[in-house]
C-alpha positions as CSV (number, residue, x, y, z in Angstrom):
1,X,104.2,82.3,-49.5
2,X,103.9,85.4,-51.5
3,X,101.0,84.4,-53.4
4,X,99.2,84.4,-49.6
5,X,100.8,87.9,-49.5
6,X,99.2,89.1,-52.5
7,X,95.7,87.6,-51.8
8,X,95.9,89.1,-48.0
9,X,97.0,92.5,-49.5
10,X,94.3,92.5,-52.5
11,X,91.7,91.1,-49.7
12,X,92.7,94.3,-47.5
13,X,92.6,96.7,-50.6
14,X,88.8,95.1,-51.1
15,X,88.2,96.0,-47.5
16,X,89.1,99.3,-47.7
17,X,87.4,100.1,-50.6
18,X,83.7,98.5,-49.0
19,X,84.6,100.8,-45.9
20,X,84.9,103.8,-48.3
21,X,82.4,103.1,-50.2
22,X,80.1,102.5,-46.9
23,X,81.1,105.4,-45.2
24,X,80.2,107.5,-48.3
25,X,77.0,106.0,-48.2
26,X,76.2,106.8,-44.6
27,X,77.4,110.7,-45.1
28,X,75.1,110.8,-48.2
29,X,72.4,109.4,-45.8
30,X,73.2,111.4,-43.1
31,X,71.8,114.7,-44.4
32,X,69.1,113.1,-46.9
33,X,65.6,114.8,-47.2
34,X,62.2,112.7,-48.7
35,X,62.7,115.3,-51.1
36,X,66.3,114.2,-52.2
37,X,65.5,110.1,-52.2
38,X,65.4,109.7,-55.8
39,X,67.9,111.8,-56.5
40,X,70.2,109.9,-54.5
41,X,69.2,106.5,-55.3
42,X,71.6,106.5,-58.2
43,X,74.6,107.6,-56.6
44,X,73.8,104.2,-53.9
45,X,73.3,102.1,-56.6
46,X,76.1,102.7,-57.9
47,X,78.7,102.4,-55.3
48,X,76.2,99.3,-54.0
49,X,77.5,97.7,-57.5
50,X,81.2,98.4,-56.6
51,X,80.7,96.5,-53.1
52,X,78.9,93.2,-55.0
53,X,81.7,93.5,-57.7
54,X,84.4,93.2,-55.0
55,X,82.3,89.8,-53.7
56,X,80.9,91.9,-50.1
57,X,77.5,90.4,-49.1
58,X,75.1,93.4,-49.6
59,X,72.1,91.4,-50.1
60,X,70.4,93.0,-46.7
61,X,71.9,96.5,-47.0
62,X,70.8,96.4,-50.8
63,X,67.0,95.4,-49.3
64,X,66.8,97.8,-46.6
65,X,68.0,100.9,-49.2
66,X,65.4,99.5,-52.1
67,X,62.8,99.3,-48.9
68,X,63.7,103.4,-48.1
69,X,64.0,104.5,-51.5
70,X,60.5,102.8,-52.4
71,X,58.8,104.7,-49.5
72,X,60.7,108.1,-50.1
73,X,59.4,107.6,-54.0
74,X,55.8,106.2,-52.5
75,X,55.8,109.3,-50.3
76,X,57.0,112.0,-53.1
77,X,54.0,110.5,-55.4
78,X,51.5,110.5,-52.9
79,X,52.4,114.8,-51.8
80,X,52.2,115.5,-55.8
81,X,49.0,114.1,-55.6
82,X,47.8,116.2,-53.0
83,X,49.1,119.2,-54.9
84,X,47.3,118.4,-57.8
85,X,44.2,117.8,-55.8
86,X,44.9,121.2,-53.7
87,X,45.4,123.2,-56.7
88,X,42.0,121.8,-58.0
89,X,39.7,122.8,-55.2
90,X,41.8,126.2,-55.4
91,X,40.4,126.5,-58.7
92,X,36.7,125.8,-57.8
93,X,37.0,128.3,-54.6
94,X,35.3,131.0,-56.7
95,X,32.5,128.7,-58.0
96,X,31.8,127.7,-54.3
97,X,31.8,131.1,-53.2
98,X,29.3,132.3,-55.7
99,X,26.9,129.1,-55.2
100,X,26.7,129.7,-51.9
101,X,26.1,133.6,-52.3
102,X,23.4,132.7,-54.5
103,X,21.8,130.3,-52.2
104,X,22.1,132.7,-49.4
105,X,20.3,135.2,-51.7
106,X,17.5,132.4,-52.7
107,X,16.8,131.8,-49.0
108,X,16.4,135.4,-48.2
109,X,13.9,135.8,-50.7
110,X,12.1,132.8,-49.6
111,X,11.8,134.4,-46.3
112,X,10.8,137.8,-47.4
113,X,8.1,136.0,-49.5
C-alpha cells in the first residue's frame, strides 16, 4: 500500500512540475515578438526536455513550437534580406539621380538641335 502512495505522490509531483513548466511556457509566449523567436527557442527547448524527461507526451506541442519557431526564423531571414536589398538601392539612389539628370539634359539638347 505505501508503495502506491509513493508512486501517486511522485506521479502528482510530475504533474505539477509539467503544469509549471507549461504555464511558464505560455507566459513566455504570451508577450513574444517575431523579433524575440530565436531568442526564446532555447529557453522552450529546454523546459520541453524537462516535460519528455518526466515521461509527458509532448510530441504535438513539441511540433507546433518547431512549426512557430521555423516561421519566426523564416520570417527574421527573409526582413534581413530586405534590409540588405533596401540598403543597396539606397546606395545607388545618387547614381540614378545623376543618369537620369543627364538623360534629361541629352534630351533637351536633342530638342534644341
Amino acid at each position: 500500500m505505501s508503495a502506491f502512495l509513493w508512486k501517486k505522490g511522485c506521479l502528482q509531483l510530475e504533474r505539477e512540475l509539467v503544469m509549471k513548466s507549461w504555464a511558464s511556457i505560455r507566459t513566455k509566449l504570451k508577450g513574444l515578438t517575431v523579433n524575440r523567436v530565436s531568442s526564446f527557442k532555447d529557453d522552450v527547448e529546454v523546459i520541453l526536455n524537462v516535460m519528455s524527461g518526466m515521461g509527458a507526451d509532448i510530441f504535438l506541442l513539441r511540433n507546433l513550437l518547431g512549426s512557430s519557431f521555423e516561421l519566426g526564423t523564416s520570417y527574421n531571414q527573409a526582413r534581413s534580406t530586405l534590409v540588405n536589398k533596401t540598403a543597396e538601392i539606397e546606395k545607388l539612389e545618387p547614381h540614378l539621380k545623376a543618369k537620369e539628370y543627364i538623360e534629361l539634359m541629352l534630351k533637351e539638347k536633342d530638342v534644341k538641335s
